[in-house]
C-alpha positions in Angstrom: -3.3 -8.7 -7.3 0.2 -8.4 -9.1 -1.4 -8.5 -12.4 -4.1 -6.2 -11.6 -2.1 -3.2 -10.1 0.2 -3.4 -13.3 -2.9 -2.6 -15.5 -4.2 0.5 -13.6 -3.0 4.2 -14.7 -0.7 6.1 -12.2 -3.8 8.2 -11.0 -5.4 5.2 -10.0 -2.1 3.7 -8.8 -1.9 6.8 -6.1 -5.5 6.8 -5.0 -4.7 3.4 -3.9 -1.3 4.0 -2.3 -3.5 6.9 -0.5 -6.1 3.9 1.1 -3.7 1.8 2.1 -1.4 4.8 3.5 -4.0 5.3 5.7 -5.3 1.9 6.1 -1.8 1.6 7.9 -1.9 4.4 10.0 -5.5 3.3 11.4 -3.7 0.2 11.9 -1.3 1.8 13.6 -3.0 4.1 16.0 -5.3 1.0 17.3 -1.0 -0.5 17.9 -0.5 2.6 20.0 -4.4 2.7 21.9 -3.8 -1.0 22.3 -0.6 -1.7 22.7 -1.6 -4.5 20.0 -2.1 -5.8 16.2 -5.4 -7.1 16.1 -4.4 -9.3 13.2 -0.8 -8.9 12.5 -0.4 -10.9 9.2 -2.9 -8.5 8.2 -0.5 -5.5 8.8 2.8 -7.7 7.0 0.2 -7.8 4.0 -0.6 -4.3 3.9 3.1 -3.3 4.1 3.5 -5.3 1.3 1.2 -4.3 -0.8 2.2 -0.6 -0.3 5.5 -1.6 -1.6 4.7 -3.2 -4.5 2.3 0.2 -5.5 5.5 2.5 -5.0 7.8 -0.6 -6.8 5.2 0.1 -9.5 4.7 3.8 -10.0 8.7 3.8 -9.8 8.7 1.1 -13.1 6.0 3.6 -14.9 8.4 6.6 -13.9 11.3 5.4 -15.4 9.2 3.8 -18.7 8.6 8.0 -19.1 11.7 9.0 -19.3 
């Protein structure tokens, strides 16, 4: 997944961030309705993976400049 997120352009890059965003906050309000994570390591993974989109639209960023 790494290798593949490197490759995409930034457009792509931010429709992504912009599913998972809201991925989370689905995830999120069934937290709040349920008072529970359905699946938990699922959750951790998402987290992550929205960290390594905005790790890599910072790197393009700064190759701009």
């Amino acid at each position: 997944m790494k290798n593949k997120l490197h490759d995409l352009i930034v457009n792509e890059l931010n429709e992504l961030l912009k599913t998972k965003k809201e991925e989370l906050r689905k995830m999120r309000f069934s937290l709040g309705v349920n008072k529970m994570i359905q699946k938990p390591a699922q959750y951790k993974k998402l987290k992550k993976e929205i960290a390594r989109i905005l790790t890599i639209l910072t790197e393009k960023e700064s190759l701009k400049k």
